[in-house]
N, C-alpha and C positions, 0 to 999 in steps of 0.2 A: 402563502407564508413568506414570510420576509427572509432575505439570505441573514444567513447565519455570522455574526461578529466574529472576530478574532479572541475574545474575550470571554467567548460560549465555545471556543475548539477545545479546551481542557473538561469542561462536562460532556460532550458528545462523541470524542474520541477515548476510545479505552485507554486506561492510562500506561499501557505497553506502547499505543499508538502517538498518542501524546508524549510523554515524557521520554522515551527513548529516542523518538525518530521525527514527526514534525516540529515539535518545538526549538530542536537541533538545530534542521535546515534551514528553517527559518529566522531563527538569529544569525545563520550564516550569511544566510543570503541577504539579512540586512547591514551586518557586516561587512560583507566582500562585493556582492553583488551576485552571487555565484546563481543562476536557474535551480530548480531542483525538481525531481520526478520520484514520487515513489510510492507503493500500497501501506494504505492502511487500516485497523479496522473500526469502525464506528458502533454505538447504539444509536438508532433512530428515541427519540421522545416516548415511543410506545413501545423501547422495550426490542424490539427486534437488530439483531445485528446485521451489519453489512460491513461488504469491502470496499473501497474505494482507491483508485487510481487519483493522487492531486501532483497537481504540476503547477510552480509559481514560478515569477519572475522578478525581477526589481527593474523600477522606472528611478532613472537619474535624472539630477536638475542640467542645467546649463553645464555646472561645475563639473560636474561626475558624483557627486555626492547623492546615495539612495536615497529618495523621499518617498517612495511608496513599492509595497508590493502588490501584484497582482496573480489572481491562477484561476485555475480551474480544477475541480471533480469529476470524475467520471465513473458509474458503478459500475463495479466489475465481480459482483457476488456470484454471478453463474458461472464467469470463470473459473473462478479460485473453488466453486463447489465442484467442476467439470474436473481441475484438478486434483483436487483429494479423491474424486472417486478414482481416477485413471493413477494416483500411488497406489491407492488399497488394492486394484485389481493387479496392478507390480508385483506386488507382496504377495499377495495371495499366489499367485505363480511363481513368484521365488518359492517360495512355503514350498508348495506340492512339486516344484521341481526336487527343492533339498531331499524333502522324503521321498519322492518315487525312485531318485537314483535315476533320472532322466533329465536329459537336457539339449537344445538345440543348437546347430553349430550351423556354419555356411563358410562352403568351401569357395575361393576365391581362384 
């Protein structure tokens, strides 16, 4: 499968992921030049979500002036799934600490 256009990242990123957050950075950093790092979430073509990790950069000519960006993805679904289970198991322990009227301390 051919990598993915700049021009196919609004169908494939949700458009929380899209329009709040990469499209941003990304006119920044054609703007300013500024790198950029950060999660966000995806539909795959069949429907399945994931998360990803993208990180760009901008390539200047001779001038200083951007002429191109460049980055990378990286999946990181099983993170961010490892995370929400390790809140929920938080929670649930806050929960049953609230109501048993029990809680743990450590003396220093």
């Amino acid at each position: 499968m051919p990598a993915v256009t700049y021009k196919d990242h609004a169908r494939i990123y949700t458009p929380e992921s899209w329009e709040t957050a990469l499209q941003a950075v990304v006119e920044e950093a054609l703007r300013t030049g500024a790198p950029y790092e950060l999660d966000l979430e995806m539909t795959r073509f069949d429907g399945e979500r994931r998360w990803l990790t993208a990180r760009g950069e901008a390539l200047h000519d001779s001038s200083g002036r951007v002429v191109q960006l460049r980055g990378t993805v990286q999946d990181i679904t099983e993170r961010k799934s490892i995370e929400e289970a390790l809140r929920e198991s938080e929670a649930r322990l806050r929960f049953t600490q609230d109501n048993a009227h029990v809680g743990a301390f450590e003396w220093t």
